[in-house]
C-alpha positions, -999 to +999 in steps of 0.1 A: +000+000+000+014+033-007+023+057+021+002+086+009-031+085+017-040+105-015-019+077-035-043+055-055-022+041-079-022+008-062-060+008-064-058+017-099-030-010-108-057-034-092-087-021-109-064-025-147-055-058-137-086-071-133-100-057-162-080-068-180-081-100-167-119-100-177-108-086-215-087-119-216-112-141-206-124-165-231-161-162-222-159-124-235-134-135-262-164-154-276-190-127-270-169-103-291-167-126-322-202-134-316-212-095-316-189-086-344-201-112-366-241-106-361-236-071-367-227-082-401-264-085-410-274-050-401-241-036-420-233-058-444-261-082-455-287-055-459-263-031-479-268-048-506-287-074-524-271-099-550-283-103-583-281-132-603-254-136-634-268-167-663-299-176-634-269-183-610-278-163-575-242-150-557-239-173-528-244-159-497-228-180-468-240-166-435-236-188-406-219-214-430-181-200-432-192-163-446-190-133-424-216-140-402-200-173-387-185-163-354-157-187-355-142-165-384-134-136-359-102-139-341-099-116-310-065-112-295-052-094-269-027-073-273-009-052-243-027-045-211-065-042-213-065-040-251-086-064-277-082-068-310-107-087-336-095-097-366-121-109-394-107-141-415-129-150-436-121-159-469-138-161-505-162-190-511-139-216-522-174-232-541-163-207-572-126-215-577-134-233-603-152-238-631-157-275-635-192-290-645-210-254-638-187-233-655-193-257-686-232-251-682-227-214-672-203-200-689-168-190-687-170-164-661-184-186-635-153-190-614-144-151-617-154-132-588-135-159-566-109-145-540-084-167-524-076-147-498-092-128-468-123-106-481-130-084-451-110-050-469-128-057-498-163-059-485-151-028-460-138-005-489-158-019-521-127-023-540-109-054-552-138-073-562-132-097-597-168-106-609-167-080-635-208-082-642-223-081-605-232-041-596-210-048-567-178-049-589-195-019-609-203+006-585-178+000-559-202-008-525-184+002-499-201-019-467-174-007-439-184-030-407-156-036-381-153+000-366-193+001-362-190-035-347-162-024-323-184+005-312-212-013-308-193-044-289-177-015-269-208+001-262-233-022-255-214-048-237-179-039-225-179-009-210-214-015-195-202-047-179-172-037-165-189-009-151-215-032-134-189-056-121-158-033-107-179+000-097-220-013-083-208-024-050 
């Protein structure tokens, strides 16, 4: 305990280490992902609609390995009461290539297909390959992971650890 009575810094050290203890926690780990990726709905789903190229809808994966499966949000923590979510999901695998369908459908079938990890595209609108979807087109910028942070942040963090450090 520090010898000035005025001297909270050791309550304070206390107060950080247990928050951060509970930003570690696996339970609010999981709540995160879970918040960030049914946000996705709200911000990303409903931004835009798909259209259909040869009577072949876009594929919309949800739940199913697309942005609104939890388990593709990876929260880490990184320093002292600090989270950070990292989105991984990846292009739907289902258009890599062309096989049977793309002889029925055509030769573009397997073009809008990204490898990689699609979260900057859908954020900024850019770097999209399916050259005759509007999406490509116009450039639909669907920016999500900030507002999810916030709303994470707002409706859940900070309320909780208020509730569980500060309502004696």
């Amino acid at each position: 305990m520090a010898s000035d009575p005025f001297d909270f810094s050791d309550v304070f050290r206390e107060l950080e280490d247990k928050i951060d203890k509970f930003m570690k926690d696996d339970v609010t780990k999981e709540l995160a992902a879970r918040m960030f990726a049914d946000s996705t709905q709200e911000l990303v789903y409903e931004k835009y609609t798909p259209s259909t190229y040869d009577s072949v809808p876009e594929t919309r994966r949800y739940e199913n390995d697309g942005l609104k499966d939890w388990h593709n949000y990876h929260v880490l923590n990184i320093g002292k009461m600090n989270m950070t979510v990292f989105n991984e999901t990846k292009g739907a695998y289902h258009w890599a290539s062309p096989g049977t369908k793309g002889r029925i459908f055509g030769p573009y079938f397997s073009e809008g297909w990204d490898a990689g990890y699609i979260n900057d595209i859908i954020e900024s609108g850019w770097g999209y390959h399916w050259r005759r979807s509007r999406i490509y087109q116009e450039h639909i910028p669907r920016p999500f992971m900030d507002q999810a942070c916030n709303k994470f942040v707002d409706t859940y963090l900070l309320p909780k650890i208020h509730d569980i450090y500060f309502n004696d």
